[in-house]
C-alpha positions as CSV (number, residue, x, y, z in Angstrom):
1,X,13.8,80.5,-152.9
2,X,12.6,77.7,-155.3
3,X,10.1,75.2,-152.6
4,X,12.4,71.9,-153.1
5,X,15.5,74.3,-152.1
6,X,13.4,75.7,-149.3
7,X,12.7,72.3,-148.2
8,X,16.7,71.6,-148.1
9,X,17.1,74.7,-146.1
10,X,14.2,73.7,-143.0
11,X,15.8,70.4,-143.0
12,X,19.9,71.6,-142.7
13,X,21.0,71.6,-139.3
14,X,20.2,75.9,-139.2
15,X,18.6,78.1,-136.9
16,X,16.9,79.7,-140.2
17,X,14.5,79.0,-141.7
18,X,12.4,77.4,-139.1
19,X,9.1,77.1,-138.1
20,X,8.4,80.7,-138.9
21,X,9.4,80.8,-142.1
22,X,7.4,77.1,-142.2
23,X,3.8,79.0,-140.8
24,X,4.2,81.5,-143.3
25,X,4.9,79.1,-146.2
26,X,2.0,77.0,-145.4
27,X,0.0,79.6,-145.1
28,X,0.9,81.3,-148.3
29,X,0.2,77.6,-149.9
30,X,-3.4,78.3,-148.4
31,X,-3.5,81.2,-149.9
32,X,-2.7,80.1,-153.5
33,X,-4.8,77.2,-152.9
34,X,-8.1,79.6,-152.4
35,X,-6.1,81.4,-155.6
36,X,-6.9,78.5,-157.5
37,X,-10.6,77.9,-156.7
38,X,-11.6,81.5,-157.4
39,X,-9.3,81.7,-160.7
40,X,-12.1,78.5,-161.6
41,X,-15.1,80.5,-160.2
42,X,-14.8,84.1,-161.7
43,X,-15.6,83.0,-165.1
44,X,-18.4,80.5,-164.5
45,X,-21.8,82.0,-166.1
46,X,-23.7,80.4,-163.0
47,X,-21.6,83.0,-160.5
48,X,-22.0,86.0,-162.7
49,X,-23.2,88.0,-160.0
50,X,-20.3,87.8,-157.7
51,X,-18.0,88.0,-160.2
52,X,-17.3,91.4,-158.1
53,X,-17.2,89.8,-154.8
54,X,-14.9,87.1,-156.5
55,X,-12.2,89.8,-158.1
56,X,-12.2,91.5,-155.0
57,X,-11.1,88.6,-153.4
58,X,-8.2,87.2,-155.9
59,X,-6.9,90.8,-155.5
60,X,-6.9,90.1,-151.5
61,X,-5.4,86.6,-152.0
62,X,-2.4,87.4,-153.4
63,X,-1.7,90.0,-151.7
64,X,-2.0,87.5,-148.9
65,X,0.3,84.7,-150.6
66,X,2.8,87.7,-151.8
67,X,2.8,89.4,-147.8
68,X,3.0,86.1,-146.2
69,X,6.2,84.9,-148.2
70,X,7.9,88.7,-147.5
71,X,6.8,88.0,-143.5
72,X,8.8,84.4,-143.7
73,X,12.0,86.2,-144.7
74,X,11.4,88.5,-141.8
75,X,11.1,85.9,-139.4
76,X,14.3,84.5,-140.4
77,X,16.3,87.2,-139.9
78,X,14.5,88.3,-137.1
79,X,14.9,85.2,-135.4
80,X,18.8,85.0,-137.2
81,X,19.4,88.3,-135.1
82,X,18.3,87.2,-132.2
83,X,19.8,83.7,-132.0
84,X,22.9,85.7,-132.6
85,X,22.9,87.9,-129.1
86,X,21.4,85.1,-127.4
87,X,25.3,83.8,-127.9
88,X,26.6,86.6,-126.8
89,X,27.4,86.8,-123.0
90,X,24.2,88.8,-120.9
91,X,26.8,91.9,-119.7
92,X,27.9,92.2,-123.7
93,X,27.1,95.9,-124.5
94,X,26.2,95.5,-128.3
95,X,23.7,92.3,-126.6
96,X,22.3,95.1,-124.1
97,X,21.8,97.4,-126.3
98,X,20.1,95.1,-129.2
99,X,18.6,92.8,-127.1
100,X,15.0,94.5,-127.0
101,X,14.4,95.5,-130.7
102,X,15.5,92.3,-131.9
103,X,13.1,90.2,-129.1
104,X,10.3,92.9,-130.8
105,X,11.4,92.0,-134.3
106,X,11.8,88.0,-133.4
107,X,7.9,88.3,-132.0
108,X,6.2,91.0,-134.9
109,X,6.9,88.7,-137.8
110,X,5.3,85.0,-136.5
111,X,2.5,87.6,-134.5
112,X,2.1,88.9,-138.0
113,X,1.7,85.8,-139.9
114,X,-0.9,84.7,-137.2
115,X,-2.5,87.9,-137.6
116,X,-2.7,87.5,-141.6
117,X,-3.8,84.0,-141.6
118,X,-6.9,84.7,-139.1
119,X,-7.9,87.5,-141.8
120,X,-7.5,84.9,-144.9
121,X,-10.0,82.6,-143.0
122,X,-12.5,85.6,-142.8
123,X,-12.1,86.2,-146.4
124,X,-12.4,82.4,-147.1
125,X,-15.5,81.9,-144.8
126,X,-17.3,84.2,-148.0
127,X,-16.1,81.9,-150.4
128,X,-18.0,78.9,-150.1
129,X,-21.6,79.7,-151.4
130,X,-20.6,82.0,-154.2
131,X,-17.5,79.8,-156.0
132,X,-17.0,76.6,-157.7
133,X,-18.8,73.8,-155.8
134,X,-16.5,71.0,-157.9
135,X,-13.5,72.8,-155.7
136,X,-15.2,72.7,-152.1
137,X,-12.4,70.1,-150.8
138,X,-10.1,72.7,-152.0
139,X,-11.6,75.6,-150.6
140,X,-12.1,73.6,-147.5
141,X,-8.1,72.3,-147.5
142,X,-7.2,76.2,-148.0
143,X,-8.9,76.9,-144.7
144,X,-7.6,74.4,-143.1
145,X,-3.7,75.1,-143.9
146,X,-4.7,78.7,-142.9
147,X,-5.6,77.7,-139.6
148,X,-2.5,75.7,-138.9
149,X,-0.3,78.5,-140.0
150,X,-1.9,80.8,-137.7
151,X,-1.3,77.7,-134.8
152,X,2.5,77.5,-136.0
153,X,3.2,81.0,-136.1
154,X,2.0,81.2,-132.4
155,X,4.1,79.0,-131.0
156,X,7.0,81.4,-132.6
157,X,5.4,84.4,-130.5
158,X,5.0,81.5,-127.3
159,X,8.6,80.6,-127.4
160,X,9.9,84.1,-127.6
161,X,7.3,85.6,-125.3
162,X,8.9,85.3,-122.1
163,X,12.2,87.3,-123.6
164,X,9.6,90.3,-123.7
165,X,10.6,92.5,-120.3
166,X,7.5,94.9,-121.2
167,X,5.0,92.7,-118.7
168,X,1.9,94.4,-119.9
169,X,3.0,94.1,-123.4
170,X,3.1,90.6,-122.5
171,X,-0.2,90.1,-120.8
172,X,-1.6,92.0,-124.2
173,X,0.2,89.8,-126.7
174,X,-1.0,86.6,-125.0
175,X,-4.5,87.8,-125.0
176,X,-4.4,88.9,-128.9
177,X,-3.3,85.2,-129.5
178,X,-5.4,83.0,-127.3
179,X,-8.6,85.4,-129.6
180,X,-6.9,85.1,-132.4
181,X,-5.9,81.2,-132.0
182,X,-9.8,81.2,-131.3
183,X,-11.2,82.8,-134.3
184,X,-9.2,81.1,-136.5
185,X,-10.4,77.7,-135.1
186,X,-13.9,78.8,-135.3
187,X,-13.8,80.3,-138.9
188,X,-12.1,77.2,-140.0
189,X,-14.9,74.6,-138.7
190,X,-17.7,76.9,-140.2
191,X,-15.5,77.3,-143.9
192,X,-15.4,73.0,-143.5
193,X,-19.0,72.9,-142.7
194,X,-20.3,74.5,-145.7
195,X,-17.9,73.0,-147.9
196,X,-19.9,69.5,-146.6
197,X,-17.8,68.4,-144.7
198,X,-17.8,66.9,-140.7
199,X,-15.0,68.4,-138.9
200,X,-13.1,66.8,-135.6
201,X,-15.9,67.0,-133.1
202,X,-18.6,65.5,-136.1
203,X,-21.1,68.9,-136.2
């Protein structure tokens, strides 16, 4: 879907897409955006010797952007499916038997994109003393939208959450999130840090 068209389709007055598809967009956008600075670093004669490390990680990026924008469509229909039985009267047979792979399906994708974006912010917390230092701000702005998708795509998984009847399922899900919610927070000060910049709390 071209991105103005996408745009249209978040703002219509439609269950899908929503802020899962949203997470994932933004953090494919953070993706292409650490695209960019490495397509501008691989080349330079002063990074030579991580012109490896550099490859390795524009192979990894978009595969990132490519898996991210594949996860958005499955949140969509994953959360289409499930908006569907929640219509459906609670002794419907066909919502009975549905109701539990589609509350799985409705919490794998936005747990995914979480997931995905906490592993781009690894890969990006490498980036900063071996790539272009005329694109820290964007190396730093790709960390940042990585972060936030990971936040968004959370509160996918926190909405749907309580649907899930599996309680230690649950518990586990909850605790995966609060780390990963964590990690990504964490890696994203330290990538904004060596880019030179202050973050929120000024360290």
């Amino acid at each position: 879907m071209p991105f103005g068209a996408m745009l249209d389709a978040v703002a219509a007055k439609s269950p899908t897409p929503g802020g899962g598809a949203v997470a994932s967009a933004v953090g494919a956008l953070g993706a292409a955006l650490g695209s960019m600075v490495l397509a501008y670093s691989v080349d330079r004669k002063s990074l030579a010797d991580h012109r490896p490390a550099l490859a390795a990680a524009a192979a990894r990026l978009g595969a990132a952007r490519r898996d991210l924008l594949v996860l958005a469509d499955e949140d969509a229909a994953g959360y289409g499916e499930l908006n569907a039985l929640m219509k459906l009267p609670e002794g419907d047979a066909a919502r009975i038997a549905k109701w539990s792979a589609a509350v799985e399906r409705a919490l794998g994708a936005p747990l995914s994109i979480a997931r995905a974006c906490a592993t781009m912010l690894e890969l990006l917390s490498t980036l900063p003393a071996i790539t272009n230092p005329h694109l820290k701000s964007d190396l730093a702005i790709a960390a940042v939208l990585a972060e936030a998708a990971a936040r968004s795509a959370w509160w996918n998984v926190a909405v749907n959450l309580p649907l899930l009847s599996d309680a230690p399922r649950r518990v586990a899900v909850e605790r995966e999130g609060r780390e990963l919610l964590a990690r990504a927070g964490r890696v994203r000060a330290e990538v904004e840090r060596a880019c030179g910049a202050r973050t929120e709390s000024g360290a």
